[in-house]
C-alpha positions as CSV (number, residue, x, y, z in Angstrom):
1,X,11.3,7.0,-0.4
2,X,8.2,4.6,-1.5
3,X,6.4,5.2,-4.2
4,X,3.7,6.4,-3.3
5,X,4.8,8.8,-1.3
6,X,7.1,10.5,-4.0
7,X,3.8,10.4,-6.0
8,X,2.1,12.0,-3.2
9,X,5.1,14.7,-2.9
10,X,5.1,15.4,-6.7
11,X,1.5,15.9,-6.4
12,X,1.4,18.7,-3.7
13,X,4.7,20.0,-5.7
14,X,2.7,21.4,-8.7
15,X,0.5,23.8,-6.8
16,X,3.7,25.4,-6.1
17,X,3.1,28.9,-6.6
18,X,6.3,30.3,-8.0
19,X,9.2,27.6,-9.0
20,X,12.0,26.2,-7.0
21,X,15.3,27.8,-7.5
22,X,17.4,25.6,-10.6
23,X,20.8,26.4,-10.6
24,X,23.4,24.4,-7.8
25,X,24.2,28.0,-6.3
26,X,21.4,29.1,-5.9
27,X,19.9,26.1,-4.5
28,X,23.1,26.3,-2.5
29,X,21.9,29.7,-0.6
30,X,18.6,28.6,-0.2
31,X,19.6,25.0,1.8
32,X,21.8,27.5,3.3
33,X,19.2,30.4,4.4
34,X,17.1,27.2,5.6
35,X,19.3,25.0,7.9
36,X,20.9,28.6,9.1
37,X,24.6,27.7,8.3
38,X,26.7,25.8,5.6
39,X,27.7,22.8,8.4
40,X,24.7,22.0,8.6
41,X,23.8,21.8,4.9
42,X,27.2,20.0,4.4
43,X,26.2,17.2,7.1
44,X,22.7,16.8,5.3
45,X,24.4,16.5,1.8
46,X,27.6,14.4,2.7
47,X,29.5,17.0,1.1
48,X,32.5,19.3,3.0
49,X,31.7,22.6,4.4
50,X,34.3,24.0,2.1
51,X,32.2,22.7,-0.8
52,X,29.0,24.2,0.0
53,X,30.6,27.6,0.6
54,X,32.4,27.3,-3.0
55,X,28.7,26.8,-4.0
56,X,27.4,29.6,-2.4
57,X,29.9,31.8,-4.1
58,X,29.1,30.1,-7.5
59,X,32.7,29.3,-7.7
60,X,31.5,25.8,-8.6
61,X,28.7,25.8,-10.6
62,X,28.0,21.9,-11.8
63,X,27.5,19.2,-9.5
64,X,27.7,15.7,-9.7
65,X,24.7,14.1,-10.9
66,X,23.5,12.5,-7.5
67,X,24.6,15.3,-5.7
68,X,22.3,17.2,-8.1
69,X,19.5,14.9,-7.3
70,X,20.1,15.4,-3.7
71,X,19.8,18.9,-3.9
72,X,17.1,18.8,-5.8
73,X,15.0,17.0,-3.7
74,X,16.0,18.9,-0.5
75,X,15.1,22.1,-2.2
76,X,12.1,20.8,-3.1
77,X,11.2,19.1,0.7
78,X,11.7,23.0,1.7
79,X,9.7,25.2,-0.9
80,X,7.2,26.9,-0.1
81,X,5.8,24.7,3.4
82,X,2.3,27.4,3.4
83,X,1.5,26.6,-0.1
84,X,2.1,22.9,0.6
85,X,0.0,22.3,3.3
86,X,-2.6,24.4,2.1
87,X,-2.9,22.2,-1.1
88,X,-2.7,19.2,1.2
89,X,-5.5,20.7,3.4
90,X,-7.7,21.5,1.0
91,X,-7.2,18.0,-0.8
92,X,-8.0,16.6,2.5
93,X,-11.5,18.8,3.1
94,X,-13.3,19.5,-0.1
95,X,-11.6,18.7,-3.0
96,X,-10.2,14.7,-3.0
97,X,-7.6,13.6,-4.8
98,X,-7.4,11.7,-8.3
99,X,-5.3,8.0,-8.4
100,X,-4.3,7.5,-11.7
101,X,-2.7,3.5,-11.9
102,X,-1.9,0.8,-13.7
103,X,-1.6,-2.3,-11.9
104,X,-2.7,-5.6,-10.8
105,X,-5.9,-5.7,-9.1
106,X,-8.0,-8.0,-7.5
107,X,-10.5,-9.0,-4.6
108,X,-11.7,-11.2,-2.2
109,X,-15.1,-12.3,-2.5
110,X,-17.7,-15.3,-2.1
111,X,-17.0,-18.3,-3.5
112,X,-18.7,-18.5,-7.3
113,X,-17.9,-14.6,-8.0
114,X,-14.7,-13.7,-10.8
115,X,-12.2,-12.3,-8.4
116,X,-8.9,-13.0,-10.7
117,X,-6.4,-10.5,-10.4
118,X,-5.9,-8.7,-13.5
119,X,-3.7,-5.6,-14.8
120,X,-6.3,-2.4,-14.8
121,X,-5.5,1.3,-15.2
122,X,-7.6,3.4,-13.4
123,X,-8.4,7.0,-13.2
124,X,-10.3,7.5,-10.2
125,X,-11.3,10.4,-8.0
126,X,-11.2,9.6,-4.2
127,X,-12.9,11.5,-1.4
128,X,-11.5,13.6,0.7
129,X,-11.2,11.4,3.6
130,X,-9.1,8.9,2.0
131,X,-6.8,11.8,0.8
132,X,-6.4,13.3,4.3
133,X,-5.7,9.6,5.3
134,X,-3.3,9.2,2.6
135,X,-1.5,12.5,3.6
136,X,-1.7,12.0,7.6
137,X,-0.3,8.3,7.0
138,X,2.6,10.2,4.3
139,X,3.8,12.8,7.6
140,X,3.9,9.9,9.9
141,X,6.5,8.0,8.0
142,X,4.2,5.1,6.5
143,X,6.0,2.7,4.1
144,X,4.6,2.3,1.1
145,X,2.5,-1.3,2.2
146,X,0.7,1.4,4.4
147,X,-0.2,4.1,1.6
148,X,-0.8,1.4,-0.5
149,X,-3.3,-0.3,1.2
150,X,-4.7,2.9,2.3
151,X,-5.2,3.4,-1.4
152,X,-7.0,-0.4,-1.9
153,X,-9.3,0.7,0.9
154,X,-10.3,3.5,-1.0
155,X,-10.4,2.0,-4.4
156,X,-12.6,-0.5,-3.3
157,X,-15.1,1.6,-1.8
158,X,-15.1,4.4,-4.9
159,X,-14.7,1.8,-8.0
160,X,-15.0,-1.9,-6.9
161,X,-18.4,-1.2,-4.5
162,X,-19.3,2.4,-6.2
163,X,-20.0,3.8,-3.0
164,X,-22.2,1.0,-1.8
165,X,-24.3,0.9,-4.8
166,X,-23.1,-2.3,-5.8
167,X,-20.5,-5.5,-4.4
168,X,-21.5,-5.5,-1.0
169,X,-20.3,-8.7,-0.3
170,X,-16.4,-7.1,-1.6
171,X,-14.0,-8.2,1.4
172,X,-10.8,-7.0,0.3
173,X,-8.9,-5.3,-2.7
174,X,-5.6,-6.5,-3.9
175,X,-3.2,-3.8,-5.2
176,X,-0.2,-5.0,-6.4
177,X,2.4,-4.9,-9.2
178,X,1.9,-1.2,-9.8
179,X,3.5,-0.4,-13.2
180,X,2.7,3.5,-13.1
181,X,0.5,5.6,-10.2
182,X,0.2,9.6,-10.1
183,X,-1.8,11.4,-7.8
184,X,-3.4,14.4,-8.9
185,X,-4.8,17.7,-6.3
């Protein structure tokens, strides 16, 4: 998964209202409960069916590490879908969404202006039409060039032009080399 998305995801994941189950089993049961059968949560993990159901009954109890992180993130795809897209909805009509990043930034403008790239870190808050862009772009399998000039757009209209106020002649940001990015609800 790109980065940004997996930003994106961890930033719907903390309005989680309760938390996700922790231990293998009963992640286990829950995959299990979800997909309706342990074939199908075998064939979604890699794992046999024989191993899942030793799961379920907790007569294994430690996974391997990536098998961890694998069910891990599946749990986490699957918690809680009404509290997820009502976070995502209400990011996307009233409330926006904060880009924290650190990375190298720059812009394309008339000759005789200082448009070097240059590492920033920015904490900005975006509109909410850029974060229902953002999220629409996330659900229909964007790559991360998508989201992250999706993100530039936005940036350049919120910080570079300050919402028209200023840098009217800005033609296009430059986003690259991202060293850290969170998003924020």
């Amino acid at each position: 998964m790109s980065q940004f998305g997996e930003s994106l995801d961890k930033a719907v994941q903390k309005a989680f209202t309760r938390p996700a189950p922790k231990s293998a089993g009963a992640q286990m049961r829950y995959l299990v409960r979800q997909l309706k059968g342990t074939r199908a949560v075998a064939g979604l993990l890699g794992i046999s069916q024989r191993t899942v159901e030793r799961y379920v009954k907790d007569q294994i109890r430690t996974p391997r590490p990536e098998l961890a992180a694998r069910m891990d993130r599946e749990v986490k795809q699957r918690w809680q879908p009404q509290v997820r897209a009502r976070a995502r909805q209400r990011a996307a009509s009233t409330d926006g969404i904060v880009i924290d990043t650190r990375a190298r930034m720059g812009y394309t403008a008339p000759v005789g202006t200082t448009d070097q790239d240059r590492v920033r870190h920015l904490t900005v808050a975006l509109p909410p039409p850029y974060a229902a862009r953002l999220f629409e772009a996330q659900q229909a399998g964007a790559d991360d060039a998508r989201l992250r000039a999706i993100a530039a757009e936005a940036l350049k209209e919120v910080y570079f032009q300050d919402r028209g106020r200023r840098a009217g002649s800005l033609e296009e940001v430059r986003f690259t080399d991202v060293e850290h990015l969170e998003f924020e609800l």
